[in-house]
mmCIF file as gemmi writes it, N, C-alpha and C atoms, coordinates in Angstrom:
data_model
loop_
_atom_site.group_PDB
_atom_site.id
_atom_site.type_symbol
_atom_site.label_atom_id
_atom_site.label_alt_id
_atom_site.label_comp_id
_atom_site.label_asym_id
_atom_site.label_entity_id
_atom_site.label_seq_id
_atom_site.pdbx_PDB_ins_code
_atom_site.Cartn_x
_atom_site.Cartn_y
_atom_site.Cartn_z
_atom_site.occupancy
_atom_site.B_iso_or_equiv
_atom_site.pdbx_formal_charge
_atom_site.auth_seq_id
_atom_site.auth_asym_id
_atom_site.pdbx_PDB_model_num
ATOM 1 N N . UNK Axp A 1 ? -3.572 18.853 14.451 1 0 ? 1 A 1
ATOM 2 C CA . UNK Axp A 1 ? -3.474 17.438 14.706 1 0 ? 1 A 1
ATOM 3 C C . UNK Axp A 1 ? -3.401 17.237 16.223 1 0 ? 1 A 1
ATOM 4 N N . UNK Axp A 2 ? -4.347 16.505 16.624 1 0 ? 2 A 1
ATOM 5 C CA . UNK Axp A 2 ? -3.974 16.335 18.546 1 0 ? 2 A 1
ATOM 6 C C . UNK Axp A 2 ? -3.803 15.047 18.74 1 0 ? 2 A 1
ATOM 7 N N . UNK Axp A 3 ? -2.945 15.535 19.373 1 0 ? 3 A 1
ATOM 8 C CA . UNK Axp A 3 ? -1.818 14.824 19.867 1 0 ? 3 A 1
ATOM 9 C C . UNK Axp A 3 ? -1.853 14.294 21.426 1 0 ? 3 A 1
ATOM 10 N N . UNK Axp A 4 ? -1.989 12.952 21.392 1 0 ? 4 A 1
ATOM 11 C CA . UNK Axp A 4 ? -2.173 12.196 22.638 1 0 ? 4 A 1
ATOM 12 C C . UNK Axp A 4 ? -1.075 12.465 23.41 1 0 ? 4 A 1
ATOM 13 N N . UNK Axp A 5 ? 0.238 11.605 22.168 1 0 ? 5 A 1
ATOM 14 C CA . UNK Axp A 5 ? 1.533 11.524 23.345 1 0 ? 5 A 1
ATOM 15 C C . UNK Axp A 5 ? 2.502 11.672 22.794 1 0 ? 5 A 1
ATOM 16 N N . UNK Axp A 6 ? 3.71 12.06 23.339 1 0 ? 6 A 1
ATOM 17 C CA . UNK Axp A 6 ? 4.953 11.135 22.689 1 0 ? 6 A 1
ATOM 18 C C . UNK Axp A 6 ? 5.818 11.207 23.549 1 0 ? 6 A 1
ATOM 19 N N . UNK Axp A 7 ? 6.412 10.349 22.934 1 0 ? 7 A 1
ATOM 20 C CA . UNK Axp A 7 ? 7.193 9.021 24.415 1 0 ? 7 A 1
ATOM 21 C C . UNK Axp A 7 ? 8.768 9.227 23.566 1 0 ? 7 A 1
ATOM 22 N N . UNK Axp A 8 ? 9.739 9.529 24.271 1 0 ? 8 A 1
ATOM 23 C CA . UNK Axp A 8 ? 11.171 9.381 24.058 1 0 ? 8 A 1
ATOM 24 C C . UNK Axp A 8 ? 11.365 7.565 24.083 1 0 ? 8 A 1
ATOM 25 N N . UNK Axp A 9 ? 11.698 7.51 22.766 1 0 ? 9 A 1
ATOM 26 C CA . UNK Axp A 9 ? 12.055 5.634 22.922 1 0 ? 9 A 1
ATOM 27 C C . UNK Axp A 9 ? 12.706 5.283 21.777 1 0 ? 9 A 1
ATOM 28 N N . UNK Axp A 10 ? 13.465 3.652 22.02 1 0 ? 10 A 1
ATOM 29 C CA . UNK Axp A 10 ? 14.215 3.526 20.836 1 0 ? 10 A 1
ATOM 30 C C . UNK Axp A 10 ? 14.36 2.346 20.804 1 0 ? 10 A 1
ATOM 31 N N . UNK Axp A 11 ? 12.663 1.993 21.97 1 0 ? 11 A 1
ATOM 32 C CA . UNK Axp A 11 ? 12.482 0.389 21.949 1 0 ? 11 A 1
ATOM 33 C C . UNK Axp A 11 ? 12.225 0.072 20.261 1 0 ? 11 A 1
ATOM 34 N N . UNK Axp A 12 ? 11.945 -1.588 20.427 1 0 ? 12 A 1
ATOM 35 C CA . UNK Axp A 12 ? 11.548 -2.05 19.048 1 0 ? 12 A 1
ATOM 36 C C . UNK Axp A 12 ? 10.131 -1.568 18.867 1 0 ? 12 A 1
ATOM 37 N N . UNK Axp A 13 ? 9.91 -1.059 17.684 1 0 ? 13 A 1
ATOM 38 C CA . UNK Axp A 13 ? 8.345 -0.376 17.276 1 0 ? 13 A 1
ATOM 39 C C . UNK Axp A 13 ? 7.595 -1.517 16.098 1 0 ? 13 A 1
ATOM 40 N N . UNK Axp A 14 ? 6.55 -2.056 16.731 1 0 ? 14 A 1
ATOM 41 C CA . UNK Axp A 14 ? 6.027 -3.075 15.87 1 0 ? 14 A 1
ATOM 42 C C . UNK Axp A 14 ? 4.968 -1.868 14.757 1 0 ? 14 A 1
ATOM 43 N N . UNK Axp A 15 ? 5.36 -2.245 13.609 1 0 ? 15 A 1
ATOM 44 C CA . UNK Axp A 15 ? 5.009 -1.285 13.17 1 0 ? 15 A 1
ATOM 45 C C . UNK Axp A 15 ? 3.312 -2.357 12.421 1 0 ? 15 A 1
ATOM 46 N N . UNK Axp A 16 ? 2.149 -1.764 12.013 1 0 ? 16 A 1
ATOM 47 C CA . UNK Axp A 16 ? 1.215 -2.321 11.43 1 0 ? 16 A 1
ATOM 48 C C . UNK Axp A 16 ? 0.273 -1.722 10.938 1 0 ? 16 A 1
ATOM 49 N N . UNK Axp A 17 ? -1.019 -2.086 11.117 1 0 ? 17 A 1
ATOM 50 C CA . UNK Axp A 17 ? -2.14 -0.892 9.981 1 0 ? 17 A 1
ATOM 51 C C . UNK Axp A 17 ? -1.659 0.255 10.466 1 0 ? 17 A 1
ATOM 52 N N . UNK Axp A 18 ? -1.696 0.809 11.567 1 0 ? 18 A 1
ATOM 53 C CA . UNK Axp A 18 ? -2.108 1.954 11.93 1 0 ? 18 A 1
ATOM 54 C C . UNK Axp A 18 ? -0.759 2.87 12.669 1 0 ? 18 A 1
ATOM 55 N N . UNK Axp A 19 ? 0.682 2.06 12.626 1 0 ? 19 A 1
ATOM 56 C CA . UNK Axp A 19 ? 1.746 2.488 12.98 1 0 ? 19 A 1
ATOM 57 C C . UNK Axp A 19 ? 2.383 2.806 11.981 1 0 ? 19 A 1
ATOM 58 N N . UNK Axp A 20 ? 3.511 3.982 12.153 1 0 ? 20 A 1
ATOM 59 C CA . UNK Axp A 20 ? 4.43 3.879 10.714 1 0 ? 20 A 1
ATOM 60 C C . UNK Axp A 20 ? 5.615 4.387 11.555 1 0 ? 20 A 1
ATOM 61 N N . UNK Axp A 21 ? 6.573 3.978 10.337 1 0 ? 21 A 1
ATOM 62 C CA . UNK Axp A 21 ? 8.217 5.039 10.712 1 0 ? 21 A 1
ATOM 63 C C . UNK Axp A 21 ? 8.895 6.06 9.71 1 0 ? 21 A 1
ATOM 64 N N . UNK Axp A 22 ? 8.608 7.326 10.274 1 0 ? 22 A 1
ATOM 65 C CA . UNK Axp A 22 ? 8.941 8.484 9.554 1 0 ? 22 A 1
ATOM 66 C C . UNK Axp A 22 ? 10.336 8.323 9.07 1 0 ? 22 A 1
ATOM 67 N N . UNK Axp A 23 ? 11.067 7.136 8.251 1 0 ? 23 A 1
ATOM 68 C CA . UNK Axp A 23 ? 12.468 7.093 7.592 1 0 ? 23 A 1
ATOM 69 C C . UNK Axp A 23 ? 12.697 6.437 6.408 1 0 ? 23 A 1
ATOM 70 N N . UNK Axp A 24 ? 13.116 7.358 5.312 1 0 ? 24 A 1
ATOM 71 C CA . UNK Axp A 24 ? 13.762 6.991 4.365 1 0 ? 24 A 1
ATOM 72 C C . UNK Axp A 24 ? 14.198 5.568 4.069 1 0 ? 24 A 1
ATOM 73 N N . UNK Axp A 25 ? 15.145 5.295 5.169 1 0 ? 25 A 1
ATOM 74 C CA . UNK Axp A 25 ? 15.112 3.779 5.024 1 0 ? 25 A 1
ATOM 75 C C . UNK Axp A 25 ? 15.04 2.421 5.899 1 0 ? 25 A 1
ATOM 76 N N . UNK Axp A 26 ? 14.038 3.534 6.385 1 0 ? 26 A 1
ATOM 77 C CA . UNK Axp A 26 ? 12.647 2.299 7.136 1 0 ? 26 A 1
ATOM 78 C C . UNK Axp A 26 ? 13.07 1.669 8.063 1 0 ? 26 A 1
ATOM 79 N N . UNK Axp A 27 ? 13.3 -0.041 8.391 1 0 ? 27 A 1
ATOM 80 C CA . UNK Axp A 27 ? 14.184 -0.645 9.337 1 0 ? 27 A 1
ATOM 81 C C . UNK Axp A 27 ? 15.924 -0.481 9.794 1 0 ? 27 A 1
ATOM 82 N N . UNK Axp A 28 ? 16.326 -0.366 8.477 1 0 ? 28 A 1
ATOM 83 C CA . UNK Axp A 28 ? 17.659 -0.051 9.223 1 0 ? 28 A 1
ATOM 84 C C . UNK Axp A 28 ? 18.25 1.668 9.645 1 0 ? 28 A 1
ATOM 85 N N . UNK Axp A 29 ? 17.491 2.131 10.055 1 0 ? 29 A 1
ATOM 86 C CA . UNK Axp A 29 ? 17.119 3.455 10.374 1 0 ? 29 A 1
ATOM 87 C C . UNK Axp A 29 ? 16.571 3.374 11.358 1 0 ? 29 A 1
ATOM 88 N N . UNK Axp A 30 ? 17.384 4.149 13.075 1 0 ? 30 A 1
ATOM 89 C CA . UNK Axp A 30 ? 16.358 3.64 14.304 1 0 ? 30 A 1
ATOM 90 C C . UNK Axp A 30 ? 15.618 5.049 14.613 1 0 ? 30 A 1
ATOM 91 N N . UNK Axp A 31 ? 14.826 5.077 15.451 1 0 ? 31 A 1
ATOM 92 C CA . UNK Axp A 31 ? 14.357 6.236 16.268 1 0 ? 31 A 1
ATOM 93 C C . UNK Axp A 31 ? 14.57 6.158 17.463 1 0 ? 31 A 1
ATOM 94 N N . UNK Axp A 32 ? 14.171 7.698 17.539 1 0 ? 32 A 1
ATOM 95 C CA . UNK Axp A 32 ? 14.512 7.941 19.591 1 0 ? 32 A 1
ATOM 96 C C . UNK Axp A 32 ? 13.146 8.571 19.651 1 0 ? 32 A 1
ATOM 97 N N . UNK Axp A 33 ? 11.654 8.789 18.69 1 0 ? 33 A 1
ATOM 98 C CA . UNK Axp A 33 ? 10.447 9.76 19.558 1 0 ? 33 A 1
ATOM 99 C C . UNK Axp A 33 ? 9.376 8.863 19.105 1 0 ? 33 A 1
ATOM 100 N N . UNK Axp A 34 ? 8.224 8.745 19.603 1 0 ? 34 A 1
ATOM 101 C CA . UNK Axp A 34 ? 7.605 7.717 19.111 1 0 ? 34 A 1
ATOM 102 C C . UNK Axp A 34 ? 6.115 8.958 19.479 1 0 ? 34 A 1
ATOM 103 N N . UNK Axp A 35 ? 5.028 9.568 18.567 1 0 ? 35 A 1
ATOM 104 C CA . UNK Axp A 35 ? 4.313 10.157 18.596 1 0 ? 35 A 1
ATOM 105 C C . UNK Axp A 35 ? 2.979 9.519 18.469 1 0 ? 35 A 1
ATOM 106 N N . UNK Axp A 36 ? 1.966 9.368 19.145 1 0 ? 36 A 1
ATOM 107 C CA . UNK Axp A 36 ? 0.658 8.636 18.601 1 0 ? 36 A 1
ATOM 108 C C . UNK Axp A 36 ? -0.24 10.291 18.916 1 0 ? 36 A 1
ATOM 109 N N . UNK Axp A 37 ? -1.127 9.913 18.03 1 0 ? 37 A 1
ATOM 110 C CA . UNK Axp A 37 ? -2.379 10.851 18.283 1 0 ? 37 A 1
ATOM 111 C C . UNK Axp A 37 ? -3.739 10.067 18.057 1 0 ? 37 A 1
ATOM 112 N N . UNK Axp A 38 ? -4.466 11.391 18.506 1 0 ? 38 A 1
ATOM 113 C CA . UNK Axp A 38 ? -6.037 10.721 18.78 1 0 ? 38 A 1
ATOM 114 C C . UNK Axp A 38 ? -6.344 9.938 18.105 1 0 ? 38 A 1
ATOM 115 N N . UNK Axp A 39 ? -6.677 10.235 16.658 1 0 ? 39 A 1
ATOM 116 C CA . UNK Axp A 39 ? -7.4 9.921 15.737 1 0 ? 39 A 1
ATOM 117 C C . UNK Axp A 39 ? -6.808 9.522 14.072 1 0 ? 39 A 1
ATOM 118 N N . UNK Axp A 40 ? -6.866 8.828 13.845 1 0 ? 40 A 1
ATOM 119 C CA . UNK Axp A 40 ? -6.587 8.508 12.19 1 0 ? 40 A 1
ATOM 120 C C . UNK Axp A 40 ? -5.895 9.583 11.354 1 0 ? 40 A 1
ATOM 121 N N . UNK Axp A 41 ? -4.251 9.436 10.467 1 0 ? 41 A 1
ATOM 122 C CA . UNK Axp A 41 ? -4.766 10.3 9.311 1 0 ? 41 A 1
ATOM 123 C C . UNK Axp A 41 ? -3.977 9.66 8.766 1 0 ? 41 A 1
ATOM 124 N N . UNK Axp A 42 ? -3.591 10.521 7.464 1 0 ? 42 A 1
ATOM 125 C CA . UNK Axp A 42 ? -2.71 9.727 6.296 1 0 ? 42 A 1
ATOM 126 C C . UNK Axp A 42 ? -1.857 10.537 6.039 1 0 ? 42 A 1
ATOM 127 N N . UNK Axp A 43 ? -0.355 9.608 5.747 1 0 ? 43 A 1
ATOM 128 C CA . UNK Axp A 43 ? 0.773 10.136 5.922 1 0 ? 43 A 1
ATOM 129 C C . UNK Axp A 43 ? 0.905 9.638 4.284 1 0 ? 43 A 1
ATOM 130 N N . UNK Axp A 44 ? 1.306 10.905 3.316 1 0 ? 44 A 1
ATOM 131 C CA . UNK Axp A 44 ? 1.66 11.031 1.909 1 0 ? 44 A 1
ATOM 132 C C . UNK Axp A 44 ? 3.316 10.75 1.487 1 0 ? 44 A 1
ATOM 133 N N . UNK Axp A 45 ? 3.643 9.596 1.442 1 0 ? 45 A 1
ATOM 134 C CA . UNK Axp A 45 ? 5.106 9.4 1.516 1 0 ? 45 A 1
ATOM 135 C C . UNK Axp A 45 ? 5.953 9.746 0.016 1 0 ? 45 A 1
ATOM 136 N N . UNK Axp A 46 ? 6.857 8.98 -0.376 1 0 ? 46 A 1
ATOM 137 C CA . UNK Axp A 46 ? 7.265 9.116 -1.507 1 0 ? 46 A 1
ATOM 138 C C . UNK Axp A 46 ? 6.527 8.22 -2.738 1 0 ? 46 A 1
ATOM 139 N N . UNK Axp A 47 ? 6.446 8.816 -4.113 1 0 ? 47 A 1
ATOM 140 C CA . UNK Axp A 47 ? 6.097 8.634 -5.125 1 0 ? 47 A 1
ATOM 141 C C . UNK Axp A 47 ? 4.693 8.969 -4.799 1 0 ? 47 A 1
ATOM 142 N N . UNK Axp A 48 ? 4.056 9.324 -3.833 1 0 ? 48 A 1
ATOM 143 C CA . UNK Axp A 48 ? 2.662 9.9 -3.737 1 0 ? 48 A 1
ATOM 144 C C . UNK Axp A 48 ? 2.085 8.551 -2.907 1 0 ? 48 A 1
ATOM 145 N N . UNK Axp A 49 ? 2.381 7.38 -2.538 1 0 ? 49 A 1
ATOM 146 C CA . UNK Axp A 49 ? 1.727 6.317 -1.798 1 0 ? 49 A 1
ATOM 147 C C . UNK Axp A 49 ? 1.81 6.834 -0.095 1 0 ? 49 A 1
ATOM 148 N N . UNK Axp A 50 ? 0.32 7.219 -0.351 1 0 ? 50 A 1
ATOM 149 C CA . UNK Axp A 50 ? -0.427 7.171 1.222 1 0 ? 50 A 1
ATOM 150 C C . UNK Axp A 50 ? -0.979 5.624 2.257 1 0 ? 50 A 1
ATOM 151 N N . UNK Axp A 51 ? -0.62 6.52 3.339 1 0 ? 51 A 1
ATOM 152 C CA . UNK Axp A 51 ? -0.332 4.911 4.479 1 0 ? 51 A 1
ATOM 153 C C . UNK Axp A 51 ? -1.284 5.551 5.553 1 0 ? 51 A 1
ATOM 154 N N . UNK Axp A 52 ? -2.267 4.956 6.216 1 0 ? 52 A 1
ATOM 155 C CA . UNK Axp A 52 ? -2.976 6.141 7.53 1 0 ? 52 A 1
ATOM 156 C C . UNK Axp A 52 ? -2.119 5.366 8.939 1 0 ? 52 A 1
ATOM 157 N N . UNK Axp A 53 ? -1.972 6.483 9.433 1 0 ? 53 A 1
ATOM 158 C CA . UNK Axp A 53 ? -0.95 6.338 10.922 1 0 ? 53 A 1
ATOM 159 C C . UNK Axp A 53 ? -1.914 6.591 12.314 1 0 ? 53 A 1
ATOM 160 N N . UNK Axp A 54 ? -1.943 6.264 13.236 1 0 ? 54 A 1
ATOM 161 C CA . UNK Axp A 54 ? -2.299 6.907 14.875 1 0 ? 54 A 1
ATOM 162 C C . UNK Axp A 54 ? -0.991 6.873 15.326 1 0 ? 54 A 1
ATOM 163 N N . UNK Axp A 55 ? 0.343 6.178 14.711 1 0 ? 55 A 1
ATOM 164 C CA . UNK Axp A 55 ? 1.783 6.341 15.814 1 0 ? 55 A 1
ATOM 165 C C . UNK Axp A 55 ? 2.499 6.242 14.979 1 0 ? 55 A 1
ATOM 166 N N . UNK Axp A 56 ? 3.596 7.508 15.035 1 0 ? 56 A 1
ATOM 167 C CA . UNK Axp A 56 ? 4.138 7.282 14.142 1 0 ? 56 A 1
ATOM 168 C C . UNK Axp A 56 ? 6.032 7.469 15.024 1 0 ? 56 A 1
ATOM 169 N N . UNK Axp A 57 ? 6.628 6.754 14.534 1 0 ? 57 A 1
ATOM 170 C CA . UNK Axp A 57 ? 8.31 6.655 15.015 1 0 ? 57 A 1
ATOM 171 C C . UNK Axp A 57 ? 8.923 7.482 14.183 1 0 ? 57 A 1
ATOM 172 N N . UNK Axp A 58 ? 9.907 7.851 14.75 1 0 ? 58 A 1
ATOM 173 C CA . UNK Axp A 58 ? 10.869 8.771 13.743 1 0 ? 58 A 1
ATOM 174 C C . UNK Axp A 58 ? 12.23 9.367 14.76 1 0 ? 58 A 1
ATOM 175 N N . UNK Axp A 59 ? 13.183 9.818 14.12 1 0 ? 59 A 1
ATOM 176 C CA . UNK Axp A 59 ? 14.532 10.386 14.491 1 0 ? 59 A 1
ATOM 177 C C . UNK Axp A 59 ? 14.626 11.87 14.427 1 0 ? 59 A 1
ATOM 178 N N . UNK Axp A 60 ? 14.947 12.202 15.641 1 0 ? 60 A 1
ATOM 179 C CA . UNK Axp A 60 ? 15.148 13.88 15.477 1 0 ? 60 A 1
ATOM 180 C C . UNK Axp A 60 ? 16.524 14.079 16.4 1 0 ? 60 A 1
ATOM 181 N N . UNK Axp A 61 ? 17.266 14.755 16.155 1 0 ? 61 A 1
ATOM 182 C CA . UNK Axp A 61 ? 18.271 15.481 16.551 1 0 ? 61 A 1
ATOM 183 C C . UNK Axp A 61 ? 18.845 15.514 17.999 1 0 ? 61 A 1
ATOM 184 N N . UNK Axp A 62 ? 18.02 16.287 18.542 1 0 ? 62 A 1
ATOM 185 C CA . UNK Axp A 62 ? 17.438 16.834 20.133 1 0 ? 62 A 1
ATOM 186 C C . UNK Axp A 62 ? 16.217 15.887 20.44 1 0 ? 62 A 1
ATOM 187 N N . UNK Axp A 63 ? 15.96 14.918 20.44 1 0 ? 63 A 1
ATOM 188 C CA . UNK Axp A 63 ? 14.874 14.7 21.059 1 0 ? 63 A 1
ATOM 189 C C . UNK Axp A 63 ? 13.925 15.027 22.451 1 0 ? 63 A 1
ATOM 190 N N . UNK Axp A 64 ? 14.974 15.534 23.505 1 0 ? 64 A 1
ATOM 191 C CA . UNK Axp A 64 ? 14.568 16.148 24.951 1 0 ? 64 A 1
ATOM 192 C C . UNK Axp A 64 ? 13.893 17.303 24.727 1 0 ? 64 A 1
ATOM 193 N N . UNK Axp A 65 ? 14.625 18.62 23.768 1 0 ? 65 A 1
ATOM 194 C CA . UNK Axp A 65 ? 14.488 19.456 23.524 1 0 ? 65 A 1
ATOM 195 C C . UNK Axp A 65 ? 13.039 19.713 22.799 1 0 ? 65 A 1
ATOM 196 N N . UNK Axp A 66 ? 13.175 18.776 21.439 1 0 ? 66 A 1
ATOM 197 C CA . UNK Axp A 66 ? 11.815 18.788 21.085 1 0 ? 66 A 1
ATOM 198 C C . UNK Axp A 66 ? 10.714 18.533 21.678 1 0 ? 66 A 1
ATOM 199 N N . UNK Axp A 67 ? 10.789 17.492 22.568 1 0 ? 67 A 1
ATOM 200 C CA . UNK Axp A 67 ? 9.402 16.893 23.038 1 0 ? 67 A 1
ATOM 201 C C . UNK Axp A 67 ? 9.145 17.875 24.206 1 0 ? 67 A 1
ATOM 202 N N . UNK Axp A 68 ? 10.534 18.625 25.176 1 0 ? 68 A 1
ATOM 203 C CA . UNK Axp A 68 ? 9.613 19.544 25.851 1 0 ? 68 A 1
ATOM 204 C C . UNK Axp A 68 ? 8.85 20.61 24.871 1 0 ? 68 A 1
ATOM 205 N N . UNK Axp A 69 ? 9.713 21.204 23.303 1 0 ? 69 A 1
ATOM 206 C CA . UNK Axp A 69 ? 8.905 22.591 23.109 1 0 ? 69 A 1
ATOM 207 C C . UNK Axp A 69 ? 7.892 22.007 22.649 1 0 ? 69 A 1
ATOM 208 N N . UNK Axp A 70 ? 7.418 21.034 22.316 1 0 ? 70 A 1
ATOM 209 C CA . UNK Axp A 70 ? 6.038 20.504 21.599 1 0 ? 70 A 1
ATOM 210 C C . UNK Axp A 70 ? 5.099 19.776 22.309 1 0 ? 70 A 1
ATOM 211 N N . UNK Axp A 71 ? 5.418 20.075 23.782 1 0 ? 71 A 1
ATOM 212 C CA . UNK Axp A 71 ? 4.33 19.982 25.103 1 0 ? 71 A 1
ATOM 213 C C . UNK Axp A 71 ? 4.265 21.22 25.665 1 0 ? 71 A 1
ATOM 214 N N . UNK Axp A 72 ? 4.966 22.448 25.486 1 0 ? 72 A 1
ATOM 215 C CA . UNK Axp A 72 ? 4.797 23.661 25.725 1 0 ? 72 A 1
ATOM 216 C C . UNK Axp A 72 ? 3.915 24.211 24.816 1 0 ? 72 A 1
ATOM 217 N N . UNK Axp A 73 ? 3.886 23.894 23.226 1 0 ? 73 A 1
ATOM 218 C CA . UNK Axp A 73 ? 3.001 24.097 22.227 1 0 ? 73 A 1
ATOM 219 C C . UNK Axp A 73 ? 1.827 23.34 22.3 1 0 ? 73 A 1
ATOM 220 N N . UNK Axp A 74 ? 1.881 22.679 22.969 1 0 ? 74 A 1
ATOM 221 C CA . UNK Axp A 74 ? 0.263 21.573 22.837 1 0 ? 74 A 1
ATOM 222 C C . UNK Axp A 74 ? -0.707 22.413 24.227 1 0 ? 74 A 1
ATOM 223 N N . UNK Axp A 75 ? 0.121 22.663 25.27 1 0 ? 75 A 1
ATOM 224 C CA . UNK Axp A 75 ? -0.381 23.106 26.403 1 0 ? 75 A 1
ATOM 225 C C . UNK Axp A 75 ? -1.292 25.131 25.854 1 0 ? 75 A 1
ATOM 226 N N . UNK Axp A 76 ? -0.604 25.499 24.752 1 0 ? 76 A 1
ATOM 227 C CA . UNK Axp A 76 ? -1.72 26.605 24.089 1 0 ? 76 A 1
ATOM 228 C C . UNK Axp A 76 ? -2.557 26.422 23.745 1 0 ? 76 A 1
């Protein structure tokens, strides 16, 4: 999957066709990484209903940590 960007954020994410948020329970659930990539795909959520994303928001742990090792991994 290539990967344009991702941006440490925990601004408001307008979410629409082509945005989504990687959480369980959706709005009242915030994020801190906000990932877009090149090109189109589809994200297979629960009960099997697929959504297609280019940006997708979500919550991780470490966020500093991650986004450097997964620009150290993109740079291979």
């Amino acid at each position: 999957m290539p990967i344009d960007s991702i941006e440490l954020s925990s601004k408001d994410f307008e979410i629409d066709d082509l945005s989504r948020k990687l959480s369980p329970l959706g709005k009242m659930e915030a994020h801190n990484l906000i990932i877009s990539v090149k090109k189109e795909y589809v994200l297979t959520g629960l009960y099997g209903l697929r959504k297609r994303f280019k940006t997708i928001a979500l919550h991780v742990d470490e966020p500093k940590a991650f986004k450097e090792k997964m620009e150290l991994a993109l740079e291979k």
